[in-house]
C-alpha positions in Angstrom: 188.9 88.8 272.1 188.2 89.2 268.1 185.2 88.8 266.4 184.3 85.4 265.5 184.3 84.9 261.2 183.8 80.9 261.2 180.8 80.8 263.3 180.3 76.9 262.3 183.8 76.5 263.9 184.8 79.4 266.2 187.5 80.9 264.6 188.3 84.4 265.4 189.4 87.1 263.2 192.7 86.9 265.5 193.4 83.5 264.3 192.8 83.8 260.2 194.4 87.1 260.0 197.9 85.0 262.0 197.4 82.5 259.5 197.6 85.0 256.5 200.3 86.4 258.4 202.0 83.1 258.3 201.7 82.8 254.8 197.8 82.1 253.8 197.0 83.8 250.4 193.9 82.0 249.6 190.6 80.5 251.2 192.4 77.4 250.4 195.4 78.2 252.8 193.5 79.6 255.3 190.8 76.6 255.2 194.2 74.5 255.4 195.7 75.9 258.3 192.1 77.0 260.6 189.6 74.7 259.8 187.6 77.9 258.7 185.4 76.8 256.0 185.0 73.0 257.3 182.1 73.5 259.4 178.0 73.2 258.4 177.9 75.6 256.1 180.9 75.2 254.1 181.8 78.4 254.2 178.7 80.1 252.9 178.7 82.7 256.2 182.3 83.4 256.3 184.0 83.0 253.1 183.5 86.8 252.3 185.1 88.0 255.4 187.6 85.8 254.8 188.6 86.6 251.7 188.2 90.7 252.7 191.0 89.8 255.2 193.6 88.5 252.9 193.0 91.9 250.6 193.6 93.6 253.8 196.4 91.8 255.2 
């Protein structure tokens, strides 16, 4: 199992980096097709990670 970036929701690193894989090329996206970013703290805890994997994938 991956390491969880949306800790609010429980997204995995597994699931954002499909969802870039799929097409995602912005928070935006990946917000839009996760959930990440939607939980408590708006994306204050993983917004960084997030946006490190769409440089890296």
């Amino acid at each position: 199992m991956s390491e969880i970036v949306c800790l609010c929701k429980g997204i995995s690193e597994d699931t954002i980096v499909e969802a870039i894989k799929n097409g995602a090329k912005s928070v935006e996206e990946v917000k839009e097709a996760t959930g990440a970013t939607t939980g408590f703290c708006k994306g204050g805890r993983c917004k960084g990670k997030i946006e490190e994997l769409i440089k890296e994938n």
